[in-house]
MIKE-555207 format. One line per 10 residues: number of its first residue (from 0); their letters; for each residue x, y, z of C-alpha. Coordinates in steps of 0.1 Angstrom, whole numbers, plus 5000, padded with zeros to 4 digits. Example, Ala and Ser with C-alpha at 12.3 -4.5 7.8 and 13.67 -1.06 7.14 Angstrom:
2
0) as) 5123:4955:5078; 5137:4989:5071
END
This chain:
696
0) xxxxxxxxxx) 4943:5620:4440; 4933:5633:4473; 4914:5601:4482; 4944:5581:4473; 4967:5602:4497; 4939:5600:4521; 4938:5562:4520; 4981:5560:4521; 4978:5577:4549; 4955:5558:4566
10) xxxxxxxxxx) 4971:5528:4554; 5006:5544:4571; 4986:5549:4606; 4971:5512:4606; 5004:5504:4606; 5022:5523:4626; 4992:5513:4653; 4998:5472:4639; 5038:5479:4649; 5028:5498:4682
20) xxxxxxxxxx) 5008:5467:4693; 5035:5441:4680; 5057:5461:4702; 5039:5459:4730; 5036:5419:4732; 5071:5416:4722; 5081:5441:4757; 5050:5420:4775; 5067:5386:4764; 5101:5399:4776
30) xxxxxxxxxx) 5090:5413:4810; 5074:5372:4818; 5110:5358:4806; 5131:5381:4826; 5106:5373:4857; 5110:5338:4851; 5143:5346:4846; 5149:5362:4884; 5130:5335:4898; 5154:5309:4886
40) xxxxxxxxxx) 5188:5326:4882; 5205:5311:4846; 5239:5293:4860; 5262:5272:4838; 5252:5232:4848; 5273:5203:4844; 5254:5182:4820; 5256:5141:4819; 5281:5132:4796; 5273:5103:4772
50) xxxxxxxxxx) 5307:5086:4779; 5303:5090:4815; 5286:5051:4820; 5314:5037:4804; 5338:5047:4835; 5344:5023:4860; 5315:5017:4882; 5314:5039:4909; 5311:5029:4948; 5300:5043:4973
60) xxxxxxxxxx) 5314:5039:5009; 5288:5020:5034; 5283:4995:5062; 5255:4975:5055; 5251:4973:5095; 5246:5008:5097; 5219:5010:5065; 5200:4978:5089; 5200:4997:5115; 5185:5031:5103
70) xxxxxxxxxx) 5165:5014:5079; 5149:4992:5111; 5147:5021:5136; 5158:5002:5165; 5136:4972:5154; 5162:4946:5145; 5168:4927:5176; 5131:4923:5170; 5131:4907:5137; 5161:4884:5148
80) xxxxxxxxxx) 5146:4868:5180; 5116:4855:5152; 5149:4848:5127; 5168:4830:5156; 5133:4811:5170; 5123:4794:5138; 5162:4785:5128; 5165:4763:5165; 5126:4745:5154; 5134:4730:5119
90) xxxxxxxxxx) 5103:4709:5125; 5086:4745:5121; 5097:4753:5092; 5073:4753:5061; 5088:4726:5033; 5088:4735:4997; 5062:4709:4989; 5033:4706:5015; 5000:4692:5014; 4969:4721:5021
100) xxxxxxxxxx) 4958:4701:5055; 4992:4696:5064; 5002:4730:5058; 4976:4739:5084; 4978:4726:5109; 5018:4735:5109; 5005:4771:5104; 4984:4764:5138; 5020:4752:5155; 5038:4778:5143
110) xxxxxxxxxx) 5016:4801:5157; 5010:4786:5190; 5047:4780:5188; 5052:4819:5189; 5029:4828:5214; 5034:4801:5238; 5072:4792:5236; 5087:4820:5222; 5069:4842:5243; 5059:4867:5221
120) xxxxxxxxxx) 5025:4882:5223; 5013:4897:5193; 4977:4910:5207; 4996:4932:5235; 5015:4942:5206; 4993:4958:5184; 4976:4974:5214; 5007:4987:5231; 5033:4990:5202; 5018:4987:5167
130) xxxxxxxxxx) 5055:4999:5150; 5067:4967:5168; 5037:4942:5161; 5039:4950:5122; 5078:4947:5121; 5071:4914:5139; 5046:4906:5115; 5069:4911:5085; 5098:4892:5098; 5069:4866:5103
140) xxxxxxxxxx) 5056:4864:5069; 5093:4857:5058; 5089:4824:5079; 5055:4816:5057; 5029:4841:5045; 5007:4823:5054; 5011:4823:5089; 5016:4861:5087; 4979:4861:5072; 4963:4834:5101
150) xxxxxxxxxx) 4986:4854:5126; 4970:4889:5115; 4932:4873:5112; 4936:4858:5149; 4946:4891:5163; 4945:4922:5141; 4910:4909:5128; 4894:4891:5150; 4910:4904:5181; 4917:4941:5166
160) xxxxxxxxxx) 4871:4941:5162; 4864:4930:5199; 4891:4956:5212; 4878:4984:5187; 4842:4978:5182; 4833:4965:5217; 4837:4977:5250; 4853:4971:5283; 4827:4942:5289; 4842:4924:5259
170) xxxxxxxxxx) 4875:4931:5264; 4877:4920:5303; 4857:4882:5287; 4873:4879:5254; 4911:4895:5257; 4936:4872:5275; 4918:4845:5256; 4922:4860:5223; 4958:4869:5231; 4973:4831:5242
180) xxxxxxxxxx) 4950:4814:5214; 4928:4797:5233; 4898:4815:5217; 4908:4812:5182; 4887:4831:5161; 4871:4844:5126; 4864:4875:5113; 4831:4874:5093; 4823:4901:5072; 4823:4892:5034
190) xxxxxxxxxx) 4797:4871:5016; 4793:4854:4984; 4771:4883:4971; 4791:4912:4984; 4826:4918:4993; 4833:4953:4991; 4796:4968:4998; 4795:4960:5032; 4770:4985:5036; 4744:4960:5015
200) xxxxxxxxxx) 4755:4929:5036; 4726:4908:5041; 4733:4882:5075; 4706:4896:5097; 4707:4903:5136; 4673:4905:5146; 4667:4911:5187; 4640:4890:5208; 4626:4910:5232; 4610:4878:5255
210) xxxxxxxxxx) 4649:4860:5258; 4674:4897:5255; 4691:4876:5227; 4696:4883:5194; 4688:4859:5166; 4715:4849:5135; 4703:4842:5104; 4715:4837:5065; 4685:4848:5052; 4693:4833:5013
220) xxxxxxxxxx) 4727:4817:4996; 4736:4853:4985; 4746:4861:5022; 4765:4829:5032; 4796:4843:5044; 4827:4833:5023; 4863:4834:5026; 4868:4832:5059; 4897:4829:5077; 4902:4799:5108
230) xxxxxxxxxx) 4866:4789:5099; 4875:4760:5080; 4889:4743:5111; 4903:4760:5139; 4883:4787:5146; 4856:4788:5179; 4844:4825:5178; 4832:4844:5145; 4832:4884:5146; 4798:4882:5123
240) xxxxxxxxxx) 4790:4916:5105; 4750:4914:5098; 4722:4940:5100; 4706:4947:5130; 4669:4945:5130; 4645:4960:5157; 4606:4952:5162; 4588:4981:5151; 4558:4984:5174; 4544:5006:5142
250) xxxxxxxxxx) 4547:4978:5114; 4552:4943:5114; 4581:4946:5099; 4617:4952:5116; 4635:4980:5117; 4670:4978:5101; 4692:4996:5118; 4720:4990:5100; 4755:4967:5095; 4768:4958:5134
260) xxxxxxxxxx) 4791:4939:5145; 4783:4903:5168; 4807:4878:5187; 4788:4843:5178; 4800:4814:5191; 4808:4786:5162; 4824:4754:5175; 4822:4741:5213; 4848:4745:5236; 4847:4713:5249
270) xxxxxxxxxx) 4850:4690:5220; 4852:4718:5189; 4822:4700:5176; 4803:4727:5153; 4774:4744:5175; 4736:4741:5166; 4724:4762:5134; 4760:4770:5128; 4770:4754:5090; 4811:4753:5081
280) xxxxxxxxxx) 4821:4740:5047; 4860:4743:5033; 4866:4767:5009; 4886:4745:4995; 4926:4746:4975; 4934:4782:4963; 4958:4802:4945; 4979:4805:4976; 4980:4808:5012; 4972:4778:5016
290) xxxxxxxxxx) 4976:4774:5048; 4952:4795:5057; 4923:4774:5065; 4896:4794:5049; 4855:4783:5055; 4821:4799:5046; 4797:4802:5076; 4755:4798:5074; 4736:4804:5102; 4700:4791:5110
300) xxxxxxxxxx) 4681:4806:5139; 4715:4811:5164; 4709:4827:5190; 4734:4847:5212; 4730:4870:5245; 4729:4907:5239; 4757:4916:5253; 4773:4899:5223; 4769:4929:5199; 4803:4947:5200
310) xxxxxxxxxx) 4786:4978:5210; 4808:5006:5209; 4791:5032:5185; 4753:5012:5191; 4736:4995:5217; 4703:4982:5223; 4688:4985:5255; 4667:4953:5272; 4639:4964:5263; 4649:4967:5226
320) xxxxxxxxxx) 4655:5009:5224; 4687:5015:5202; 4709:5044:5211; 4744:5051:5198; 4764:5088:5200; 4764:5088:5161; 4730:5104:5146; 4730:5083:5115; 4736:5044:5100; 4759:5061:5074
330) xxxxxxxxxx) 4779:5077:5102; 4782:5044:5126; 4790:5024:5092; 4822:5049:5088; 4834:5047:5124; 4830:5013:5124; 4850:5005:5094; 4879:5032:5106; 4885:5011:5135; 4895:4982:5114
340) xxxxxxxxxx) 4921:4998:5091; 4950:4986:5111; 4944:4956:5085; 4952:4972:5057; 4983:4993:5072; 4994:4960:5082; 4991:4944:5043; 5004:4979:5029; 5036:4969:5054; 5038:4933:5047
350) xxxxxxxxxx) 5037:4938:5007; 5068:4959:5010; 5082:4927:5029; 5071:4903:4996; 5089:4928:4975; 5122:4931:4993; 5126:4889:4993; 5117:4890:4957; 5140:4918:4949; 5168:4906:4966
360) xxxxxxxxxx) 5167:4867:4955; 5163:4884:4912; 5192:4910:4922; 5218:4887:4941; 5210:4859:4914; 5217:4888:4884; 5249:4891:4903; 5262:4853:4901; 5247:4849:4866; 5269:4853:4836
370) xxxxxxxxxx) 5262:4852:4800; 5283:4862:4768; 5308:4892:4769; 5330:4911:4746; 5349:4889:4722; 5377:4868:4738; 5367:4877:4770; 5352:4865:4800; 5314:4864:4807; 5304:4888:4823
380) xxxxxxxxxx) 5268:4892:4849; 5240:4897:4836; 5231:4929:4859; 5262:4948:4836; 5235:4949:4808; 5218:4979:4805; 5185:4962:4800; 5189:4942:4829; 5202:4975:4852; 5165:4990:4834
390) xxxxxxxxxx) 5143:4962:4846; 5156:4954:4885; 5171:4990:4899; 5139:5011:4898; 5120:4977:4915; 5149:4983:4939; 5150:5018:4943; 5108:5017:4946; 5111:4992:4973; 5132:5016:5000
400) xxxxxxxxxx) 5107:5043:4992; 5080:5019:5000; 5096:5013:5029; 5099:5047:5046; 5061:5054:5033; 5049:5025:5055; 5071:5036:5082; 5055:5067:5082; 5021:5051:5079; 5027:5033:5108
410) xxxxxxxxxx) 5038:5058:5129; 5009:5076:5120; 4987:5048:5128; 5003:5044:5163; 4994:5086:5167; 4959:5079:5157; 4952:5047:5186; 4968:5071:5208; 4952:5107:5204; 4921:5098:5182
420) xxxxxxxxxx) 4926:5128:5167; 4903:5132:5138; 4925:5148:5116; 4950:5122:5121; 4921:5096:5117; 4911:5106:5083; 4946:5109:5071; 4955:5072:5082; 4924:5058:5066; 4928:5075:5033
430) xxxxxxxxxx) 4968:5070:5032; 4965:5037:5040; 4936:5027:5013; 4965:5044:4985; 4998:5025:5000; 4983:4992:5008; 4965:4996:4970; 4994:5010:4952; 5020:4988:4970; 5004:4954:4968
440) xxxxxxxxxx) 4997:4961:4930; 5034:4974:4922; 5049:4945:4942; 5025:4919:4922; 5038:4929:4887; 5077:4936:4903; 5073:4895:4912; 5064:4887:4878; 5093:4909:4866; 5116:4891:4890
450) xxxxxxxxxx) 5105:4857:4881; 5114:4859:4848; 5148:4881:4853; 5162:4850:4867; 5154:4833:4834; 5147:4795:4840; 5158:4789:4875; 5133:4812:4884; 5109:4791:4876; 5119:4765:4903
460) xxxxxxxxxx) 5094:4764:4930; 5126:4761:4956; 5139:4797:4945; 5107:4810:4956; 5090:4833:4934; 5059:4810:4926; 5049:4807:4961; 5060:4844:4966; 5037:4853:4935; 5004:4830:4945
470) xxxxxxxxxx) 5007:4843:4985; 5015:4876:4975; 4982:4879:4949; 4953:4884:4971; 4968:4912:4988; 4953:4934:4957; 4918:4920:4972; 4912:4915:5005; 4908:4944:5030; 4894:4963:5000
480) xxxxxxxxxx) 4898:4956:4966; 4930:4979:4950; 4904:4996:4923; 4878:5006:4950; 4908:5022:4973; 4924:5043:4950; 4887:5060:4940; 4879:5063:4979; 4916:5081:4979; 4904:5100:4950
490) xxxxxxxxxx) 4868:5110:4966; 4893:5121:5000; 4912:5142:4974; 4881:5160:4955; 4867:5166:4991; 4901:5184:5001; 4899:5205:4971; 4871:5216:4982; 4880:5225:5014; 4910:5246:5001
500) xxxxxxxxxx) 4887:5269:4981; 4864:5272:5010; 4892:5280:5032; 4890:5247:5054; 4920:5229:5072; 4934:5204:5047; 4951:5170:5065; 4986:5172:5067; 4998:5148:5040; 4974:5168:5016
510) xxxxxxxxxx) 4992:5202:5024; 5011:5211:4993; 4973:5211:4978; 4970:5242:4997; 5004:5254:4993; 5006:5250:4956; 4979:5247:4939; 4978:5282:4928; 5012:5278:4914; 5008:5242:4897
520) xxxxxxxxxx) 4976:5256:4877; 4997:5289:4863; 5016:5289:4834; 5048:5267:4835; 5079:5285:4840; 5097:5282:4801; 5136:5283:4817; 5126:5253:4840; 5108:5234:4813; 5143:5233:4795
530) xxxxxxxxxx) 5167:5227:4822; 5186:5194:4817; 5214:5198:4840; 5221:5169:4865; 5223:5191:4892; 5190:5202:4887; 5172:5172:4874; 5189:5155:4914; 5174:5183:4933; 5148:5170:4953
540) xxxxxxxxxx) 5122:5203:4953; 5124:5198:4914; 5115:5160:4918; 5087:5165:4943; 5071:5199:4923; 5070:5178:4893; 5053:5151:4912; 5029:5172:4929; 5024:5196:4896; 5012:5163:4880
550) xxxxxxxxxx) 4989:5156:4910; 4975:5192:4911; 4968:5192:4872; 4951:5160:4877; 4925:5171:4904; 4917:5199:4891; 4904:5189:4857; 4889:5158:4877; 4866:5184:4895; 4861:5201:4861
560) xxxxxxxxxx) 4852:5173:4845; 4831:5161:4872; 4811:5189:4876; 4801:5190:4841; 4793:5156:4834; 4769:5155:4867; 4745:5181:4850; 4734:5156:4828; 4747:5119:4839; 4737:5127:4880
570) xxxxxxxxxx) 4765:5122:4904; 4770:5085:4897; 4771:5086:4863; 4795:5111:4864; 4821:5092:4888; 4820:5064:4864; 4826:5081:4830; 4855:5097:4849; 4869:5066:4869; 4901:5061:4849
580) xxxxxxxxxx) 4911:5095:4856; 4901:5095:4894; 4925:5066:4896; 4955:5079:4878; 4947:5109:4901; 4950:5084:4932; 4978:5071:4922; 5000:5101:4914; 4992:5113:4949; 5003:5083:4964
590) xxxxxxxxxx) 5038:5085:4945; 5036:5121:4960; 5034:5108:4995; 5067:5080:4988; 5086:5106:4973; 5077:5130:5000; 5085:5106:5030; 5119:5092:5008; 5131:5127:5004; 5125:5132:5043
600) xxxxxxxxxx) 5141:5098:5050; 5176:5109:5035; 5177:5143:5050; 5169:5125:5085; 5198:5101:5080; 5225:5109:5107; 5255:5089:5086; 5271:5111:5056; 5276:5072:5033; 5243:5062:5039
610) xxxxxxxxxx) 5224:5093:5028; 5245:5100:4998; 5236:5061:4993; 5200:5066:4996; 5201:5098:4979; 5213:5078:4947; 5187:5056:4954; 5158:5081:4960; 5171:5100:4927; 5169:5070:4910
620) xxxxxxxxxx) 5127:5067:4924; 5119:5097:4913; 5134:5101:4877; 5121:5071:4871; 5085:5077:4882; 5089:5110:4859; 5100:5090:4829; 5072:5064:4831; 5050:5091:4828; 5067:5114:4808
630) xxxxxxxxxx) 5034:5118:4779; 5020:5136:4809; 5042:5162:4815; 5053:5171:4778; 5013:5174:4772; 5014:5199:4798; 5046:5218:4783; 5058:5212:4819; 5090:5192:4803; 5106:5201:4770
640) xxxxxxxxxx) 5118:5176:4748; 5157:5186:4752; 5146:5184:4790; 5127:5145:4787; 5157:5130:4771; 5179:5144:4797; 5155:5128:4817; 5155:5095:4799; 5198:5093:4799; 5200:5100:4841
650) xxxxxxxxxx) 5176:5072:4844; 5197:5050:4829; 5226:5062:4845; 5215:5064:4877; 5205:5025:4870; 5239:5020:4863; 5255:5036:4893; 5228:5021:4917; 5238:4988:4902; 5275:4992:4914
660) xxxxxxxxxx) 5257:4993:4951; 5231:4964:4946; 5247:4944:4967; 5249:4965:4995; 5209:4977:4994; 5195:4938:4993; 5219:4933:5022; 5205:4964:5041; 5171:4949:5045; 5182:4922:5070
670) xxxxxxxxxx) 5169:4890:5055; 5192:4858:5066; 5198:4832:5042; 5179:4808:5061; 5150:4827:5059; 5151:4835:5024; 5156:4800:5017; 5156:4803:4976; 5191:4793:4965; 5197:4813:4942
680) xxxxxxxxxx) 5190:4843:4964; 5219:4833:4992; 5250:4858:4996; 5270:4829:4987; 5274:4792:4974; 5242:4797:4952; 5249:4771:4926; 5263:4741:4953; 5228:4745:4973; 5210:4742:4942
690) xxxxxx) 5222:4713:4928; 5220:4699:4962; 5188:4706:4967; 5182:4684:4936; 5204:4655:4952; 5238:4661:4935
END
């Protein structure tokens, strides 16, 4: 008997101990709600009523001249002198149907035309005002992509390596020529065996000692260089990247010094006959752009002076002695390839140009276009279906944040040829690897999507969207394929993590790394995670936190990851069995950055209508971008579910209010009929230009 009171009273202690403890997590639970409670103060919010969409659509007050002009900062008079230029010359406009030799050699009038009558000069551009030379070069590639792409490999290419990879030398010889097109020129850099390694190019450069000249060679088919713009036919100078190779007076063999860049001479000025040792063959029909007249180059024993190496980070002396301010071939290979990223700011720029013709011809054509209706009652557009509001508002909504991202890209550009900061440096070259990859990929799938909301007539090649679709394409490739810019983004990103542990300064577009990373990677706040109320779901520091939460998550389980696998795959290895996630990492950053600069673009706007317009529109970006990836945040309990349907129903509102203002946002972005040119895209008499065109 006493061991059985001995054991209940033991039995009574345990639990009176189990109950204490119970106790104490229950008061340790309720301390972190009422803390995440006074962080974020419980208020009554208007929640989105289901019967809300079936008001009458609402409008909002705005003058599209006033959304033009804030949404061209001062650039439109610009855009309209190329508008007006080309609508006086219709000899100079590009027909729907145009043979590929034909086609060239109106792409080489038009643009002589520009520089020589109109009197614009795109090379002084670029060097003086690079916002203005890449508005130019939009408005430009809504004349004819591609004489925006001959345009940008004559100057930004060609021109933009001499100016930034040379010195003074070359640019008192080469410039004024370069600039009024009488020394039309190439830019050589890819081959048939590598496109994207230009670090394993194999043209060589090797230098004579006994004639100071350096000697050109394709050393085997692998290195014939391929794809190259104005070689086909009009081209007279080549910027040829090859390796530079040195007698060793230790070895017989040369010294490579690495990938430099040469001017070589490839047709004659007198007669543009081809030059001795020089081989051009016609790369033939492609996809698109075919009025581009692309060429591959082979060269057999060509030689050219030494002043010819564009020698701004390298030189070799006469008697063959290489010197250069940067210690190592790695470090000259990276200073040369940041001078030449003004190409891909300049596709990044002209991709959100493709998109806003595309998106405009599919929106104003779901606006004329009616089919069925309630019973007994008129047709009514096709943009009043929800499904239809689903599929074009978001592409719309994307394309203005794309917009004020490569606005800020290019200003940002112009800072860096102006300060040559470094900071700024490394920020434009990673930024604009992500927006010209992310762009040109988002606007190739929104032409498809496009194409085929238009039904049919979409399908014609006078409404555009074929010859939109095959120009458009090779933007995902050339100045860097897509796939390899969005992992050097991520490698940026993983070396930025870095430095915020180690205390380093961080570039200002990665900040909020710094900022918040500690609080993305703590435990999600459980009031938020249920919120649903419109009020909150529209405030823009929600938006963005979820944006950058999701980026913050994603880098640091990258470097996790990363760190574990290279213990036993080595550091390649390890990169590659984590690839897909270093790209979705990429990516979400990049959506950071739009959101960020669209966010900052309506609280800069100085008129009340068109910042509640944009607003809507940026709202409509953002919830979107959260919905598409919704898995991602309810994995992370950082949305509930009450809180992802919420989610889910303002989308499609939002898509149903921004459709009531469709009209209005294609109009803001300035394209005239003429230059739009697709029928079914005009503000007005669609249907009478289209059957005309057929010969009604």
């Amino acid at each position: 008997m006493a061991m059985e009171g001995e054991s209940q009273r033991n039995l009574s202690d345990s639990r009176r101990n189990i109950s204490k403890k119970d106790q104490e997590r229950s008061a340790s639970r309720l301390e972190r709600l009422a803390s995440h409670m006074a962080a974020v103060p419980l208020v009554r919010e208007a929640q989105l009523a289901r019967q809300e969409c079936a008001k009458v659509k609402i409008k909002h007050q705005v003058h599209v001249s006033t959304l033009v002009e804030f949404l061209t900062q001062g650039h439109q008079s610009e855009q309209e002198k190329v508008y007006r230029f080309f609508l006086e010359r219709p000899h100079l406009q590009t027909p729907v149907e145009i043979h590929k030799d034909k086609h060239r050699e109106l792409c080489m009038r038009q643009l002589t035309a520009v520089v020589r009558e109109a009197g614009i000069r795109p090379m002084e551009l670029l060097l003086n005002d690079p916002a203005s030379y890449f508005v130019f070069t939009e408005a430009i590639g809504h004349i004819d992509l591609s004489l925006a792409i001959k345009l940008g490999v004559q100057f930004s290419l060609w021109g933009g390596s001499v100016i930034n990879l040379g010195t003074k030398k070359h640019r008192d010889k080469y410039l004024a020529g370069i600039s009024n097109l009488d020394y039309p020129g190439c830019f050589a850099m890819t081959e048939l065996h590598h496109g994207s390694n230009v670090q394993a190019l194999q043209t060589t450069a090797t230098f004579d000692r006994l004639t100071d000249e350096f000697v050109i060679n394709t050393p085997d088919e692998g290195a014939t260089k391929w794809w190259i713009g104005n070689a086909a036919v009009h081209g007279k100078f080549a910027t040829v990247f090859a390796r530079l190779k040195l007698p060793s007076p230790d070895s017989h063999l040369d010294k490579d010094m690495g990938v430099h860049a040469f001017i070589v001479p490839i047709r004659s000025m007198e007669d543009h006959s081809v030059l001795p040792g020089v081989e051009i063959r016609d790369c033939g029909y492609k996809v698109g752009l075919n009025g581009v007249d692309n060429g591959a180059l082979r060269f057999s024993n060509v030689r050219i002076p030494r002043d010819n190496l564009l020698n701004r980070f390298g030189d070799v002396s006469r008697d063959g002695e290489y010197n250069s301010s940067l210690p190592t071939v790695n470090k000259r290979f990276a200073a040369t390839l940041g001078e030449l990223v003004g190409g891909r700011v300049g596709l990044a720029y002209g991709s959100v140009g493709v998109l806003k013709a595309s998106v405009t011809i599919a929106i104003r054509y779901a606006l004329l276009r009616q089919q069925f209706g309630p019973p007994n009652k008129p047709e009514i557009s096709i943009l009043d279906y929800q499904s239809h509001q689903q599929r074009l508002m978001p592409l719309l909504a994307s394309t203005y944040g794309f917009h004020f991202a490569t606005q800020y890209l290019v200003n940002r550009y112009a800072e860096m040829k102006v300060t040559h900061d470094d900071e700024v440096v490394a920020d434009v070259h990673a930024l604009s690897a992500g927006l010209k990859s992310y762009i040109t990929s988002y606007t190739a799938k929104a032409l498809s999507t496009c194409r085929e909301a238009c039904g049919g007539h979409g399908y014609a090649a006078v409404n555009r969207f074929g010859s939109l679709r095959n120009d458009h394409d090779i933007f995902q490739t050339f100045e860097g394929d897509n796939t390899v810019l969005l992992q050097q983004v991520a490698a940026d990103l993983l070396k930025q993590y870095k430095e915020k542990f180690q205390g380093g300064a961080l570039s200002v577009t990665w900040n909020y790394l710094r900022e918040s990373m500690g609080t993305y990677l703590n435990q999600t706040n459980p009031v938020v995670t249920h919120r649903e109320g419109h009020g909150h779901l529209r405030d823009p520091n929600f938006q963005l936190d979820a944006f950058q939460y999701r980026t913050a998550r994603l880098l640091h389980t990258a470097a996790l990851r990363l760190r574990k696998h290279s213990q036993r795959l080595g550091s390649f290895g390890a990169w590659n069995r984590c690839l897909n996630h270093l790209l979705t990492l990429a990516e979400s950053h990049i959506e950071s950055v739009i959101l960020a600069k669209f966010i900052e673009a309506v609280n800069r706007c100085p008129d009340k209508d068109v910042r509640s317009l944009l607003k809507l529109v940026c709202d409509l970006y953002a919830l979107d971008r959260i919905w598409e990836d919704i898995g991602t945040y309810r994995n992370q309990d950082y949305v509930a579910p009450n809180k992802a349907k919420a989610i889910h129903r303002l989308v499609e509102y939002l898509s149903y209010e921004v459709r009531g203002v469709a009209k209005e946002l294609v109009d803001g972005f300035g394209v005239p009929d003429f230059v739009l040119r697709a029928p079914i895209g005009l503000q007005n008499g669609q249907y009478s230009e289209y059957m005309q065109y057929v010969g009604f």
